[in-house]
C-alpha positions as CSV (number, residue, x, y, z in Angstrom):
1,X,44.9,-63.1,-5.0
2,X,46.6,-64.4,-2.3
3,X,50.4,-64.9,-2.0
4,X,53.0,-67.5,-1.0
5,X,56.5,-67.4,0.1
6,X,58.4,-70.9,-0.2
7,X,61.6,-70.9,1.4
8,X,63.9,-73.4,-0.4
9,X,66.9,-75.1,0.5
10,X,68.9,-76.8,-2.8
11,X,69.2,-81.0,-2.0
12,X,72.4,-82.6,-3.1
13,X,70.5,-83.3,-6.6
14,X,69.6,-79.7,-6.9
15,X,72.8,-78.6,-6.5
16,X,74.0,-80.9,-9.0
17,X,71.8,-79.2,-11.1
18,X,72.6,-76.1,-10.9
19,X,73.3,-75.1,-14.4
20,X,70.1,-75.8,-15.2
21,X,68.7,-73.9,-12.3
22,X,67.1,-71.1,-14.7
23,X,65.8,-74.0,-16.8
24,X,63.9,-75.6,-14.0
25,X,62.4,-71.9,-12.3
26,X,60.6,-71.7,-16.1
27,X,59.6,-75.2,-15.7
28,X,58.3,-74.3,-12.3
29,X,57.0,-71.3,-13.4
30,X,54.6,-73.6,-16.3
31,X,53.6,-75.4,-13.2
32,X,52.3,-72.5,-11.2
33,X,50.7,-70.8,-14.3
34,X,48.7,-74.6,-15.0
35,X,47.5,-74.6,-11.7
36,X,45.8,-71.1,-11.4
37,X,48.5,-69.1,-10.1
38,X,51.3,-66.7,-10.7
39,X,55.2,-66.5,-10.2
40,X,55.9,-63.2,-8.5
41,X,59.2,-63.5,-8.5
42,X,62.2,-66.1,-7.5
43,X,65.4,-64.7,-5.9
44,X,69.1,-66.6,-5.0
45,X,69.7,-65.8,-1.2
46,X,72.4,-65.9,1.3
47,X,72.1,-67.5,4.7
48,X,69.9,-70.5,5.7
49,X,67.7,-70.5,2.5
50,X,69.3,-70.9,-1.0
51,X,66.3,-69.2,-3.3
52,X,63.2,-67.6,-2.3
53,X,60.0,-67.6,-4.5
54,X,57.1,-65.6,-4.1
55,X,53.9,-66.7,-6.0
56,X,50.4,-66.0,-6.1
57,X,47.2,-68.8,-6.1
58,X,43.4,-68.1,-5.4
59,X,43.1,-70.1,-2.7
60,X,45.4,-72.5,0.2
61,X,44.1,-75.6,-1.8
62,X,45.8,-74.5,-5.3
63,X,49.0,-73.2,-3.1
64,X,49.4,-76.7,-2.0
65,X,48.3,-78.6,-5.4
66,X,51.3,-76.1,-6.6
67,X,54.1,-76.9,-3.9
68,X,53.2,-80.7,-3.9
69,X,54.0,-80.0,-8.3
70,X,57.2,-78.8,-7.7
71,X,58.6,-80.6,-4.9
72,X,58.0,-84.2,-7.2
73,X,61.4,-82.3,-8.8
74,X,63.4,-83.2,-5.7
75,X,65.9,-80.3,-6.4
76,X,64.6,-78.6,-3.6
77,X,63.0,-78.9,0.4
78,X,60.5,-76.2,1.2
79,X,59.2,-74.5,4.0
80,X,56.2,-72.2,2.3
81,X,54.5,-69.4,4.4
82,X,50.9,-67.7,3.3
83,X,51.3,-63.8,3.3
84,X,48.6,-61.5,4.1
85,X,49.0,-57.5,2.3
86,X,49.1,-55.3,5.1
87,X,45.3,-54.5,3.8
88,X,44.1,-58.2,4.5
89,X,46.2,-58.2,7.6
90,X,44.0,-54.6,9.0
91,X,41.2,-56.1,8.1
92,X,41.6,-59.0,10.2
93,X,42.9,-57.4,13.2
94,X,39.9,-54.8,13.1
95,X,38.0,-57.7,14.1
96,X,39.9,-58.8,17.3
C-alpha cells in the first residue's frame, strides 16, 4: 500500500490545543482507518515542522480524501509528500 508523509506545522489554534494533542492524533487516526488507510506512525519534531505523520492509503485519491479529513480540524497546515519503498522506486527507474 502506498505511503504518505504529511509534514505539519501547529496553527495558533493547534497550539492552543496542545493538551489535547494525543486526543486529536487518535481522532485523526479514526479518520485515516474510515477512509481505507493506516497510521504508520506520528512523531513531535524539531526545526521547521512541528509533527510528522506517516500513513498508508491504496491509492492518491484516498490520500487526499484523508488529508482534506484532517485539515477541516484547523490545528494544523500540511505539506504531504507520496513515498515510493526503494522497491517501487527500482522498479521505476529500470524503466528510464
Amino acid at each position: 500500500m502506498p505511503h504518505y508523509i504529511s509534514l505539519m506545522r501547529w496553527t495558533s489554534q493547534g497550539r492552543m490545543g496542545l493538551p489535547a494533542w494525543r486526543d486529536r492524533v487518535e481522532d485523526g487516526e479514526r479518520e485515516i482507518e474510515e477512509a481505507g488507510g493506516k497510521l504508520v506512525g506520528a512523531w513531535v519534531t524539531f526545526g521547521r515542522y512541528d509533527v510528522v505523520e506517516v500513513f498508508e492509503a491504496p491509492d492518491d485519491e484516498t490520500a487526499l480524501e484523508i488529508i482534506t479529513r484532517l485539515a477541516n480540524y484547523g490545528a494544523e497546515q500540511t505539506e504531504t509528500l507520496r513515498a515510493f519503498t526503494r522497491e517501487e522506486a527500482e522498479h521505476i527507474i529500470k524503466k528510464l
